[in-house]
N, C-alpha and C positions, 0 to 999 in steps of 0.2 A: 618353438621348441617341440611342440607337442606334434606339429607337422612333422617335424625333422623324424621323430619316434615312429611315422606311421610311413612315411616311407622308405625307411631303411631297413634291410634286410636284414633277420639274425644273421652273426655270425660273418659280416662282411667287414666291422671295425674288429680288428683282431685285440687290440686290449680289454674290449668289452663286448665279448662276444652272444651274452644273453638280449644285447638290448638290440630292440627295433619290433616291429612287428610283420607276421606274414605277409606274401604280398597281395596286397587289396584284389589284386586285377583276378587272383584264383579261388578265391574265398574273399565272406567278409569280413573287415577287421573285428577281433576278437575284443569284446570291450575289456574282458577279466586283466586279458595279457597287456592291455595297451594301460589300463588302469595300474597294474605292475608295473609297469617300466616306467611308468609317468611319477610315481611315487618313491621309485628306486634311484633314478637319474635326475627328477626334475622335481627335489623337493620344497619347494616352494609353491607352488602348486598342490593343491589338493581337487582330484577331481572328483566330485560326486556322484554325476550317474554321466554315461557314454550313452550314444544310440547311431549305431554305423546302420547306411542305409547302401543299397544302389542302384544307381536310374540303367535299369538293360538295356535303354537305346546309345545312348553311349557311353554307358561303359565306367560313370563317374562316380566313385565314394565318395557319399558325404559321412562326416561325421561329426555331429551335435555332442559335447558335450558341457556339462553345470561345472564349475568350480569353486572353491571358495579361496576367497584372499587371505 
């Protein structure tokens, strides 16, 4: 689920248009906003800290984040 949140575009599912976050490939993902949407959409889930990374040879967001159950 938390994938599904980092690659979906705001504003591309029209009943829930806040959710998804920017695209990786222009910037990197924003922990604050991905941490919001992960707690607003996917509450069951509790994330505790994010750490988005990316490798410039090609081009790959990682992103490490804690959770608790």
């Amino acid at each position: 689920m938390i994938s599904v949140c980092i690659l979906t575009e705001p504003f591309v599912l029209p009943l829930t248009p806040d959710f998804g976050t920017a695209d990786p490939s222009f910037s990197t993902v924003s922990p604050s906003s991905l941490m919001l949407n992960v707690s607003k959409y996917i509450p069951e889930i509790s994330l505790v800290s994010v750490t988005p990374s990316m490798n410039e040879e090609s081009g790959i967001v990682n992103v490490k984040f804690i959770y608790n159950r």
